[in-house]
N, C-alpha and C positions, 0 to 999 in steps of 0.2 A: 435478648438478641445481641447486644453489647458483646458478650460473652463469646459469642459466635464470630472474635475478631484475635484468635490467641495471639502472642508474640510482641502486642503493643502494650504499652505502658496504657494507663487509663484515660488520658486526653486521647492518644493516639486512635483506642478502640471507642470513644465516644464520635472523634471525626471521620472515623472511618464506617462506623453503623449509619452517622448522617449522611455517607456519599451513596452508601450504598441505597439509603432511603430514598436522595434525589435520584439516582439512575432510575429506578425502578416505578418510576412515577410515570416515564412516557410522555403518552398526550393526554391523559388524564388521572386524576388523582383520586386515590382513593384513601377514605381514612380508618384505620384502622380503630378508631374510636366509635367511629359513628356507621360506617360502612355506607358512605355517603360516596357515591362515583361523580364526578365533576364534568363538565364537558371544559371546563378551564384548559388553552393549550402553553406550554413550557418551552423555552425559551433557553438553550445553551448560557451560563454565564461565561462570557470570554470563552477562555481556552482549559477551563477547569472540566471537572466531572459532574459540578453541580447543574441540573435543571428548574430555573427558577419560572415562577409563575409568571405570563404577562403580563399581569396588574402585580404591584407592589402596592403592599399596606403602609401608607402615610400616616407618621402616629403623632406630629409637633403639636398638636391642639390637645393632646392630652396632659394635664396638669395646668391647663389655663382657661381651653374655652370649653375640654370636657372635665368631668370626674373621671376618677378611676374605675367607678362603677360601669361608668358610659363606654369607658374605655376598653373593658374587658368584654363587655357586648359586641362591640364592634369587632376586636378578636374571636372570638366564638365565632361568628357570622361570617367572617372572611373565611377562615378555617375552613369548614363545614361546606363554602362554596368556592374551593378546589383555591383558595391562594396560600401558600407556602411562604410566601417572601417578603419578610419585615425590615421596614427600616427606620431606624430611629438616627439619633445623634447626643453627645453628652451636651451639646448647646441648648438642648431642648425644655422645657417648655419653648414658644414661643410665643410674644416676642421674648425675646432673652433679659432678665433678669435674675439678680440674685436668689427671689425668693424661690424662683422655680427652676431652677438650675438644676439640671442631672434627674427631675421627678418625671418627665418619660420616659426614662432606663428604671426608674424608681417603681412603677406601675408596669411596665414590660414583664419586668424581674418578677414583678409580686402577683402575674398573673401566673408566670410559667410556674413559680411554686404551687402555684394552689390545680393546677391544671395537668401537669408532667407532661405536655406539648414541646419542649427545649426540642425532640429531638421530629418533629413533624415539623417542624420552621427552618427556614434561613434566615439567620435573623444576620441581619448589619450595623452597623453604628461608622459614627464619623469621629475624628479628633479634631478639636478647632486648630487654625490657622494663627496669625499673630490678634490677639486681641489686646491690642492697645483701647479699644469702642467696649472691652468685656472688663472693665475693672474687677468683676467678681469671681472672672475667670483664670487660676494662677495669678493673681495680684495683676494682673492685665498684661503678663509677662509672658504669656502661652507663646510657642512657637515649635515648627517644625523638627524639633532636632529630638534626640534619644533621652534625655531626661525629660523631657514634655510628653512623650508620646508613649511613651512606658508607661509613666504616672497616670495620663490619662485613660488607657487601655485598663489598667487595673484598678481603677475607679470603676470604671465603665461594667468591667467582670463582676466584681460586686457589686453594683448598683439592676443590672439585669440578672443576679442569682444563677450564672453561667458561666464555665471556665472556658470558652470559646468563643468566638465570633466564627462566624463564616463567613464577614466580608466585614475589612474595616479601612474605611476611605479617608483620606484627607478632606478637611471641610471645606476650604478655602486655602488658596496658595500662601506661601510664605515669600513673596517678593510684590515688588510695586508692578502690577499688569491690571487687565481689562476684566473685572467682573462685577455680581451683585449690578448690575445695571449701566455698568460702564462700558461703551461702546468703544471707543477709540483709545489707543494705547500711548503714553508720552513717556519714553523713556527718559530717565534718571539714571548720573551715573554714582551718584552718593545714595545709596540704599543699604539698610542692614537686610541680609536676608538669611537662607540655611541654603545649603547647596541641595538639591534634589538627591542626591546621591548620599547625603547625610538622613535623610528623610528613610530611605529605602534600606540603609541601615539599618536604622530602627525596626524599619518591618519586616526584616529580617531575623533581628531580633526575636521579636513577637512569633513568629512564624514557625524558629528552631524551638520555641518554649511552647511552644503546642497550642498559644493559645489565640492566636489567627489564623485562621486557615489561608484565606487569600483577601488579597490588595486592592485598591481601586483608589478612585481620586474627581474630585466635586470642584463644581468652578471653573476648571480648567480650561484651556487656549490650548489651539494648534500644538505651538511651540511648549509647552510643560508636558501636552501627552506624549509629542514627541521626545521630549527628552530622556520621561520616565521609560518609554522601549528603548532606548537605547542606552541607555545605561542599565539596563536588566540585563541587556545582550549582551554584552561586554564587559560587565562587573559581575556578570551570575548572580544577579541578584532578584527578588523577588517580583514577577511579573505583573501590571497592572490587569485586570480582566475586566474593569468597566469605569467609567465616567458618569455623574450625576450633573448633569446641566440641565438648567431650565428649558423648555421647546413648547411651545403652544401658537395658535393659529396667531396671536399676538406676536409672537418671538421667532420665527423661524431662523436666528444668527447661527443654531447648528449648523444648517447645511453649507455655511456658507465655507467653512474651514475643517469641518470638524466630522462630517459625515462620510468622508472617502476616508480618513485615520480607524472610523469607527469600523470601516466594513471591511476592509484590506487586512487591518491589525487586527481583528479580532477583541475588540474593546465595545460592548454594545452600551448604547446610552440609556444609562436610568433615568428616564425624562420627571422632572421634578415641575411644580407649577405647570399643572397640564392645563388646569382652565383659568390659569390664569388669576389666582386668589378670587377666584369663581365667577369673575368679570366677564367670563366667555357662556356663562350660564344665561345672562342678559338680567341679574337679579340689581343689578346697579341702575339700569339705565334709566335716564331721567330724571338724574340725583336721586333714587328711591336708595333708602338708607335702612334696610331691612333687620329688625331687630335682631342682637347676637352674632351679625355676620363681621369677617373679620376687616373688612373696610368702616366697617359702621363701628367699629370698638379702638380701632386702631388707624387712628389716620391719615398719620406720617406715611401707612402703606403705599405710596401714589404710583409704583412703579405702572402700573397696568391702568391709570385712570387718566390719563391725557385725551383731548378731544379729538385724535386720530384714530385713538383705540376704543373710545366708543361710536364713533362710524363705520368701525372694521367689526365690531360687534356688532354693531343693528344688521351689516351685510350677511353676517353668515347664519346669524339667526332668520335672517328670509331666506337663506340657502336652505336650512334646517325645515323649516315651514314648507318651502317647497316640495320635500322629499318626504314629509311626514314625521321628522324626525325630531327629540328632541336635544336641543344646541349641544345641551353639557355632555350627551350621549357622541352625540357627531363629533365633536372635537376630541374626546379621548379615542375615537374610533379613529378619526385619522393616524393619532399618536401613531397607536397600535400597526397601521398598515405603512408604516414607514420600514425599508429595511434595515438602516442602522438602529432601533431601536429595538433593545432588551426586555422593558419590563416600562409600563406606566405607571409614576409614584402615586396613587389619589390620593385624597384626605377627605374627611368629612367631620363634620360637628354633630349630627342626627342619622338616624339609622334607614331615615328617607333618602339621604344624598349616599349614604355609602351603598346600601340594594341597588340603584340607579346608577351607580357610575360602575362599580362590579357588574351590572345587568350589561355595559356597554360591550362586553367583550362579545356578545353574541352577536354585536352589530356590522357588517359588514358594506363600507359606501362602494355606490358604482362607480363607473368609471365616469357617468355625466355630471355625481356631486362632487366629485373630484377635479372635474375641470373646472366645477364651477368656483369651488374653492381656491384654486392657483390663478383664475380670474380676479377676485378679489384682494389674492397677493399680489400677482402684478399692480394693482393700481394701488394699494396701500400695503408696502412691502415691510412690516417690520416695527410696525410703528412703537412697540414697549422693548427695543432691545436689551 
């Protein structure tokens, strides 16, 4: 089919079989492997031609909390039930260390060879931000600019066994602002930083050499998505089509800046930490410390474990009960019925959590679990921002 693209160079006719694969997808997918029809529905990315699934496959736990083995299951299974749209990052394993550095693009990679799915997927990766916290990451000297982000990219190529990306996001900004769980912003006028415009360079870069197709950017604030449009507009340079922030019944700080940029500009949110490092599952509460889970192995995690945010869990889990529902299903459900929202990242460690949080898509709340839901926001608004 490739072949059926004459006139391009062979990056150009690989990206160009992939666009025409996501057009052709609709509202539901069908796989040519399996002849498996999905009722999964698609989701415009930004302003592109691609149609990406509304669940995104979360892959950080592969190389830490799963195998490879495990992890190639969990691929198979998304596949097969209508999802297209993978994302990794070169940060990955997590938590981040040296030993497992770049081995979820490692396994990604090592699945699409043995599989030849490279061109049924969207697959995405991220570049990291400054890691001065990543000593193993470029000497801890990573940063947004064109010799970082090229290097990075072409690690990245090799290590997933693919000469493209079809979405490659910045991980984290390259200046001192509000992320990773910082709510409030204090400007500094002594900062080293990279200009945004230096950044978009690069991805431009990347972009003319075939081997990005499009742009996006994670972490981000008001003020950096806006900059990145308007410096595309005015420097012609390459446009962002999504944002990767965290949003769950625990965090709603999207809407508060970032939702009218999302829907206006055509940037929809890959919502990341949907249930909240699974806190919204209700599998924590009462101090229960459930064997292999990632609070229970790692537990400096405390972003989502404060005792406002298990009050704001017990409430929605009897919202859940209420309506027959279960919690971890209800909260990716809302994601989903949000209109600045593109695509829900999940994750799973067992092939129990990932059937059941993929099952959520068929889940549709009324309009009275929904009030009862922004009930619960009004009175504990935000509490793991």
């Amino acid at each position: 089919m490739i072949s059926d693209f004459p006139g391009c160079q062979t990056n150009q006719r690989v990206a160009a079989y992939a666009a025409w694969r996501c057009r052709i997808l609709g509202k539901s997918a069908y796989d040519v492997h399996s002849g498996y029809t999905a009722t999964m529905q698609y989701n415009r990315l930004g302003r592109t031609d691609l149609n990406v699934s509304e669940i995104c496959l979360g892959t950080m736990t592969w190389g830490q909390q799963n195998t490879a083995e495990e992890a190639f299951d969990q691929m198979d299974y998304a596949l097969t039930h209508g999802i297209n749209f993978f994302d990794t990052a070169e940060l990955y394993a997590i938590p981040p260390q040296a030993e497992t550095y770049g081995r979820t693009e490692a396994i990604i990679g090592e699945w699409l060879r043995k599989t030849g799915h490279r061109h049924d997927i969207i697959l995405a990766s991220k570049v990291c931000g400054p890691t001065g916290w990543c000593p193993h990451i470029r000497a801890g000297k990573a940063r947004l600019d064109a010799k970082n982000i090229v290097a990075a990219c072409d690690a990245s190529l090799k290590r997933l066994n693919t000469d493209y990306l079809d979405l490659y996001q910045t991980h984290w900004p390259d200046r001192n602002t509000n992320f990773f769980g910082k709510l409030g912003y204090q400007h500094s006028d002594e900062e080293s930083l990279t200009p945004i415009e230096e950044t978009l360079d690069a991805m431009q870069q990347l972009v003319q050499a075939g081997k990005v197709r499009h742009i996006g950017i994670s972490n981000e604030t008001p003020w950096g998505a806006a900059r990145h449009l308007c410096l595309s507009e005015v420097k012609e340079l390459p446009r962002i089509a999504s944002i990767q922030n965290p949003y769950n019944l625990l965090n709603r700080s999207f809407e508060i800046g970032m939702s009218e940029i999302a829907c206006r500009e055509d940037i929809g949110l890959l919502a990341y930490s949907p249930l909240a490092f699974g806190v919204l599952a209700g599998k924590y509460l009462h101090g229960n410390k459930p064997a292999g889970a990632r609070l229970t192995l790692f537990e400096h995690y405390t972003r989502y474990s404060n005792a406002e945010a298990e009050l704001a869990t017990k409430a929605y889990i009897r919202i859940a009960d209420t309506y027959g529902l279960d919690p971890a299903q209800m909260a990716l459900a809302f994601i989903r019925q949000q209109s600045f929202v593109c695509a829900t990242i999940i994750g799973a460690t067992n092939m129990a959590q990932l059937a059941s949080n993929i099952a959520s898509h068929e889940i549709t709340l009324s309009d009275a679990c929904l009030a009862d839901i922004e009930r619960i926001h009004r009175q504990q608004p935000n509490p793991c921002p």
